[in-house]
Legacy VTK file of the C-alpha trace (Angstrom):
# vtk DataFile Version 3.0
C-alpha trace
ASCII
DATASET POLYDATA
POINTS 403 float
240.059 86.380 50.362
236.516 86.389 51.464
236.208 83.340 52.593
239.553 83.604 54.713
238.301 86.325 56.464
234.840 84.565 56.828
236.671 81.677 58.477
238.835 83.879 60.617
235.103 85.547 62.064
233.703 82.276 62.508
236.731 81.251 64.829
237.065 84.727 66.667
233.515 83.999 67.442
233.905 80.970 68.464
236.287 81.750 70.667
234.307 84.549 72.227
231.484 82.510 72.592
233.175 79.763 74.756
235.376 82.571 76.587
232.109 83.916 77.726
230.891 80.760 78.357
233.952 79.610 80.856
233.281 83.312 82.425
230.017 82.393 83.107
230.337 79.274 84.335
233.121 80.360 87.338
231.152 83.688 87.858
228.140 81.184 88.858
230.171 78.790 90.562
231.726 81.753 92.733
228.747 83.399 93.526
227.151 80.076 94.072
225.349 81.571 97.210
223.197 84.007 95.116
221.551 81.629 92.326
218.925 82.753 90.711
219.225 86.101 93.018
218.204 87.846 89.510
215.299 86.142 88.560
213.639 85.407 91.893
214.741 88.514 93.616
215.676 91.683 91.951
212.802 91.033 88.846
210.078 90.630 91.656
211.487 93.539 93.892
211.683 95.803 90.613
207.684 94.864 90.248
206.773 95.115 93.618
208.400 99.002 93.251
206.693 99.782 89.893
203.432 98.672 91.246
204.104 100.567 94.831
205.301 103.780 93.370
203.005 104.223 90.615
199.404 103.369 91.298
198.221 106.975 92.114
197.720 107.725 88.485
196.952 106.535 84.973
200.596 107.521 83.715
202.353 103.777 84.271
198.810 101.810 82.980
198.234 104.229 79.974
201.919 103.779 79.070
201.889 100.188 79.147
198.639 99.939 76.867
199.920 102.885 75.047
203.260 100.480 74.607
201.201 97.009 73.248
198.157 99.262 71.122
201.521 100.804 69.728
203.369 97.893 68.940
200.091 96.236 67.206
199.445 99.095 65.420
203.261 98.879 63.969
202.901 95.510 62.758
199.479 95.827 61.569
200.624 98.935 59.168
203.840 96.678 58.321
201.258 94.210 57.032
199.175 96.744 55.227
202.619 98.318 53.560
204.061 94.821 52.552
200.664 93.781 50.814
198.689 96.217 49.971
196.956 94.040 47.553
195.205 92.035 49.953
193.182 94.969 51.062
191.422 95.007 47.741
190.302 91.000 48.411
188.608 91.605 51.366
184.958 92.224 52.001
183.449 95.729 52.846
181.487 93.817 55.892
185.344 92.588 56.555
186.090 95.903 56.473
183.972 97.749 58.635
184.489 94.548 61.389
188.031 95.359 61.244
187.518 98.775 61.594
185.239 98.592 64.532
187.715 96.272 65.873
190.392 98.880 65.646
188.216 101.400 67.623
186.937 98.875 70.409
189.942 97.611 71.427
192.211 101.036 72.166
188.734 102.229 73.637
188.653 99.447 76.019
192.364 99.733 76.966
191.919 102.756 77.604
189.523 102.584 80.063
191.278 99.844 81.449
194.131 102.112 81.901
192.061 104.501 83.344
190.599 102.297 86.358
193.781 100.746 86.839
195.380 103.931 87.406
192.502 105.071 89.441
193.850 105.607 92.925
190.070 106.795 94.046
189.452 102.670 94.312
192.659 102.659 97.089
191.276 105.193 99.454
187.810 105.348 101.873
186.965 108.936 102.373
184.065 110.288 104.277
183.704 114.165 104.756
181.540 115.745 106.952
178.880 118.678 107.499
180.243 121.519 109.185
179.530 121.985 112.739
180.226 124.655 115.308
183.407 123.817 117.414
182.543 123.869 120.626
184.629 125.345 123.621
187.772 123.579 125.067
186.982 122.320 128.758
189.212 123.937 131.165
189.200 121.278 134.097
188.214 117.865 133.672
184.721 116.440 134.451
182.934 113.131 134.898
183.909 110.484 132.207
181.596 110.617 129.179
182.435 107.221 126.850
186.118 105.563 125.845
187.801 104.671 122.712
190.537 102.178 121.662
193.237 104.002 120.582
195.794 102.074 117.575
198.957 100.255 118.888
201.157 103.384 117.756
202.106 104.256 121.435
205.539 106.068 122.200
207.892 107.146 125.071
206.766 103.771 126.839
203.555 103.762 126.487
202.798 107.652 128.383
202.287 109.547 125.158
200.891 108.953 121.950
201.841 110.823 118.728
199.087 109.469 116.518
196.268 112.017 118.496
195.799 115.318 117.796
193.018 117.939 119.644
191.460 119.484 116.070
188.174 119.749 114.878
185.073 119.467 116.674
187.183 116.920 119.150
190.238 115.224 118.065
192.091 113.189 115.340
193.103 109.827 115.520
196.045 108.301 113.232
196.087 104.642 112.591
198.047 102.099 109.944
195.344 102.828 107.570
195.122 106.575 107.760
193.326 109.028 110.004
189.864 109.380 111.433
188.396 112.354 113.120
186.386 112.348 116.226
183.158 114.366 118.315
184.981 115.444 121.168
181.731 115.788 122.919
179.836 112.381 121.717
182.645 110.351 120.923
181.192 109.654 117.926
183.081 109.813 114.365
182.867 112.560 111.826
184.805 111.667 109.001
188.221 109.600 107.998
190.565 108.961 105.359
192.303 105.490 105.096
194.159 103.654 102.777
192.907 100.016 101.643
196.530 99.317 99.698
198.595 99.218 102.899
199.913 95.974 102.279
201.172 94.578 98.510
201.711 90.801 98.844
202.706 90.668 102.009
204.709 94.385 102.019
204.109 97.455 103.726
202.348 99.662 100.898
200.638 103.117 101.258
200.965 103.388 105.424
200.258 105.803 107.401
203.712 107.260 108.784
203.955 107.060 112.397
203.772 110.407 114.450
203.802 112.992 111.682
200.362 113.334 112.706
199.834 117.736 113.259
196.996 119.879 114.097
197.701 123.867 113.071
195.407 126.639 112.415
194.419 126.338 115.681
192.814 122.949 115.283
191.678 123.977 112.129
194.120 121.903 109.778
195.209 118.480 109.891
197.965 117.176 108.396
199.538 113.397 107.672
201.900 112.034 105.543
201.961 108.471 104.069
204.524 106.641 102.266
205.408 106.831 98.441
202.016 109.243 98.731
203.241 112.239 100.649
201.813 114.941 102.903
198.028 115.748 102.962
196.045 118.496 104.608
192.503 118.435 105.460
189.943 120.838 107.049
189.783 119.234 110.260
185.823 120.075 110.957
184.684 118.426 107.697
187.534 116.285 106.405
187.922 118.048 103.313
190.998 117.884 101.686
193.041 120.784 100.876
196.389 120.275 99.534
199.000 117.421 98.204
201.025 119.926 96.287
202.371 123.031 97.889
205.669 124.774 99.424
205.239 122.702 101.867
205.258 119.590 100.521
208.097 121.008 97.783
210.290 122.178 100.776
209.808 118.709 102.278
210.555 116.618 99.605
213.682 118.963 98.404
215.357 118.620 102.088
217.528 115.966 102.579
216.123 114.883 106.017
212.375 114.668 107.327
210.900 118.384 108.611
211.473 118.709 111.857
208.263 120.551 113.700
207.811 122.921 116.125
204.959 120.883 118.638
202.568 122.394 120.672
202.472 122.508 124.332
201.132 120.005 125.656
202.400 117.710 122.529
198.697 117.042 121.296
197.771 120.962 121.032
197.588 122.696 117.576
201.226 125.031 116.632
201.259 127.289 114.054
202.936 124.860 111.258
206.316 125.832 111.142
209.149 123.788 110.590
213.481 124.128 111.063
216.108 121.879 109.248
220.116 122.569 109.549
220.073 126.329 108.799
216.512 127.746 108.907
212.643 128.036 110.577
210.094 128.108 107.844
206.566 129.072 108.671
203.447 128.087 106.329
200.006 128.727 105.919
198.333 125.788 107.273
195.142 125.703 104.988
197.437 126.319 101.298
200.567 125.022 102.353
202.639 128.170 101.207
205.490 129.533 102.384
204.871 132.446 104.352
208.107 133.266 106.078
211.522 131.602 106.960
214.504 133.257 109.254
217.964 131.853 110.335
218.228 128.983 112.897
220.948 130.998 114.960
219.584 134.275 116.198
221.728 137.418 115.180
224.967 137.718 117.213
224.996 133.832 117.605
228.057 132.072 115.240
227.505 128.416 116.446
225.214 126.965 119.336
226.131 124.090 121.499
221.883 124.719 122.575
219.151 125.103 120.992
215.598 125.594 122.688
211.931 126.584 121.062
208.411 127.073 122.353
205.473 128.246 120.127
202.622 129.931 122.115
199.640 131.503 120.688
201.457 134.723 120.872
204.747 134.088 119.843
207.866 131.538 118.594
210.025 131.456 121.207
214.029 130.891 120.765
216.849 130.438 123.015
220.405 129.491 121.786
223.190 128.966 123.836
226.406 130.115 121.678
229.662 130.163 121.221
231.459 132.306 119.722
235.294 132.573 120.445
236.658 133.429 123.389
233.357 133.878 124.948
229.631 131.834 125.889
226.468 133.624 125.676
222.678 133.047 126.137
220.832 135.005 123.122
216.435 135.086 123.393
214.671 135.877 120.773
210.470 136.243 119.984
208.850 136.014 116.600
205.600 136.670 115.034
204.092 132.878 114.342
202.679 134.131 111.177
204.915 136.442 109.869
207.868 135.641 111.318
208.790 139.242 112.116
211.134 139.879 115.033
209.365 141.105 118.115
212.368 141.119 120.264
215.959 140.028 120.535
218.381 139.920 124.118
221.672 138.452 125.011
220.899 137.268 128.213
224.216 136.495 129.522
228.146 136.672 128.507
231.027 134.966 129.722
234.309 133.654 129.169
233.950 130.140 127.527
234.993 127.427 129.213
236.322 124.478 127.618
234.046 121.331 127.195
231.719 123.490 130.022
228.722 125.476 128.329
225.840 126.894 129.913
222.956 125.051 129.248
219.647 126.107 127.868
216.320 125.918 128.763
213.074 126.481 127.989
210.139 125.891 129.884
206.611 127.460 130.668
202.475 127.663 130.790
200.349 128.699 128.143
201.404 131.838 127.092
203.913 132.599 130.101
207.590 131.555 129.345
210.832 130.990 131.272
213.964 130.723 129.771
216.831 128.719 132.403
220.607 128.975 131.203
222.724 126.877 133.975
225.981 125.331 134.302
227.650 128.986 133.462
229.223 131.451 136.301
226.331 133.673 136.027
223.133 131.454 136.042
219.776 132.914 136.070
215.746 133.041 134.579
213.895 135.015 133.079
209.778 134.826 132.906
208.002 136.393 129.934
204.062 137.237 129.857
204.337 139.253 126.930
206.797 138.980 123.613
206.683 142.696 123.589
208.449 142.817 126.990
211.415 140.085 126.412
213.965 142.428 126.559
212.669 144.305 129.595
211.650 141.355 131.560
213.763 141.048 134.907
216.640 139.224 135.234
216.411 136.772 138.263
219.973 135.325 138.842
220.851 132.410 141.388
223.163 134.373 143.110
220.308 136.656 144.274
218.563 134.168 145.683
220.887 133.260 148.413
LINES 1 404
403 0 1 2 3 4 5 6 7 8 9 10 11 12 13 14 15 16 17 18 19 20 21 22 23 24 25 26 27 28 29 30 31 32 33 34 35 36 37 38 39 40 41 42 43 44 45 46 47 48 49 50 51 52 53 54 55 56 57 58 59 60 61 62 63 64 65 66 67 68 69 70 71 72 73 74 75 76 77 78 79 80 81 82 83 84 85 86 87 88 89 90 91 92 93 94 95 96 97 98 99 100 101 102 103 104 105 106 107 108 109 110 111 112 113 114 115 116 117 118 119 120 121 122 123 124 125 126 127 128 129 130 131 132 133 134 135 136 137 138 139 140 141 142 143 144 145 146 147 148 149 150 151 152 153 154 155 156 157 158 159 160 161 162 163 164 165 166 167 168 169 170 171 172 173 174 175 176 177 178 179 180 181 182 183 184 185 186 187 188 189 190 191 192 193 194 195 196 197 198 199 200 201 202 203 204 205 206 207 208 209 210 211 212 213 214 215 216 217 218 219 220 221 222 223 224 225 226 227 228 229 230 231 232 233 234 235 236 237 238 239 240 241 242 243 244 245 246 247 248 249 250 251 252 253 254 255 256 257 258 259 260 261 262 263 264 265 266 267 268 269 270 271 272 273 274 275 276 277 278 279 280 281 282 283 284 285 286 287 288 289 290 291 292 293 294 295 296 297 298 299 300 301 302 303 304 305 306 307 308 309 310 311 312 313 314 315 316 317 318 319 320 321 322 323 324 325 326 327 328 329 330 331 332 333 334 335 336 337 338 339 340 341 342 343 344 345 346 347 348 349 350 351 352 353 354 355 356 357 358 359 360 361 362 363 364 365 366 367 368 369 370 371 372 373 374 375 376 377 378 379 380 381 382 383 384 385 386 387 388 389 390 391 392 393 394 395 396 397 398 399 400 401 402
């Protein structure tokens, strides 16, 4: 009986083994376009990620040497358990070599580990002494020097995301990372750039193009860089001061990239506050926390065919253009940058909707003087607003009164 069933196992197996065989053989002779797709491409890409992802800290290094010093250490005891006779035939000089042997060697993988995991090896950072900021020019004068700017240039070549007014001048983003500028001399202060920006040919740690922001006014700096994340630095000495935060929790946890509210003119500092699909958040620039966050649709607003902002040093500036039923309406609204606290809410205007017709909304303005536009609806008009305070008793200049 034994051996009958020994014989039937042999043949099952046999007859598994070739099935899988003949499977094999018409899997590769379909897919005959993708040979060796495994080995040379999907091994090397899974490398290429593990060595992208992971070399900002000791944790994928240590865990290799941890892995081999472990395995060693396994079959070294296994030795020791299976004879412990032979123990007793060696020398005590043998001994104590072997010993010291088994200290040196974790010691040195362990610093190994260490260095490789170092990411202080990746980066060039230079701070600076702090120096008094000196006041922003109101016209423009004779010109002082010039600098190359990076090949990062947008909207055809007019505007230029990568440059930021912060500091004791202005930022400058590049590939690498970010350098920081004298606005008087020229002349630079400090920078932070990456030296792992390419892996073999592949895009590394990069700079990401135009999430470049100056806040605090000009105070703070922040950039974000890929697999590495947002940073924030003093902008007057380069110092860093944050990786981890609410910020950089809220932006991670969201689904799409933060959108920001920008500055007026584009390269100004904005308080750093951000919106996704349902809500403004506002942060403190130098901790990254979470200071405040309020609805994207001011109250009395169901759904928005418009949406316009402007920051000012004053106030955050909102005007929606909604929708809601029957009827079309232009709601205004002011916050506190900081605190996010409602200085003053107005519905503008009210009318019957008309299909695929809404009024558009606009914002539009001059330092801290605003004028809110809504068009394209039977009662167009404008309003201009000097003060947040006095948004809902600023005049009410309609088109019809102008004729």
């Amino acid at each position: 009986m034994p051996r009958a069933f020994a014989t039937v196992a042999c043949l099952l197996g046999g007859a598994v083994l070739i099935a899988v065989a003949i499977a094999v053989v018409r899997l590769y002779r379909d897919w005959d376009g993708h040979r060796g797709l495994a080995h040379s491409f999907h091994a090397v890409e899974a490398w290429h990620r593990l060595r992208l992802q992971n070399p900002l800290f000791g944790q994928l290094p240590t865990a290799f040497a941890a892995s081999a010093l472990l395995v060693i250490g396994t079959v070294s005891a296994i030795c020791v358990f299976v004879l412990p006779e032979q123990l007793r035939r060696l020398s005590k000089r043998a001994l104590i070599i072997s010993a010291v042997i088994g200290v040196v060697i974790p010691a040195a993988t362990a610093v190994a580990a260490v260095r490789a995991g170092d990411d202080n090896r990746n980066v060039d950072h230079t701070t600076a002494a702090r120096a008094t900021v000196p006041a922003r020019p109101t016209r423009l004068g004779t010109q002082q020097y010039r600098i190359r700017m990076p090949a990062n240039w947008y909207d055809e070549g007019i505007r230029n995301e990568g440059l930021v007014a912060a500091g004791t001048g202005y930022v400058v983003a590049s590939r690498q990372g970010i350098t920081a500028y004298d606005g008087e001399t020229g002349t630079p202060r400090w920078h932070y750039l990456r030296r792992n920006t390419e892996y073999r040919g592949r895009d590394g740690i990069v700079y990401h193009a135009g999430t470049l922001r100056s806040a605090d006014n000009g105070a703070v700096v922040l950039a974000e860089w890929a697999t590495l994340g947002w940073m924030a630095f003093d902008a007057n000495t380069g110092e860093i001061l944050w990786q981890d935060s609410d910020f950089t929790r809220d932006a991670n946890a969201q689904r799409d990239a933060p959108t920001f509210v920008a500055g007026e003119p584009w390269f100004a500092p904005a308080p750093l506050i951000t919106y996704g699909r349902s809500e403004f958040r506002g942060y403190d620039a130098r901790t990254g926390a979470r200071l405040w966050s309020a609805n994207l649709l001011p109250q009395g607003c169901a759904t928005a065919n418009y949406l316009k902002i402007r920051v000012t040093t004053t106030a955050f500036y909102r005007a929606a253009g909604c929708v809601d039923g029957a009827d079309q309406s232009v709601i205004a609204t002011a916050l506190d940058p900081r605190t996010g606290a409602m200085i003053g809410n107005r519905e503008l205007m009210r009318a019957a909707a008309v299909k695929d017709h809404n009024a558009f909304v606009g914002i539009d303005g001059d330092g801290d003087t605003v004028v809110v536009r809504w068009l394209e609806s039977p009662d167009n008009g404008e309003i201009v607003v000097r003060d947040p305070a006095r948004l809902v008793t600023a005049a009410i200049v309609r088109d019809r009164d102008r004729e």
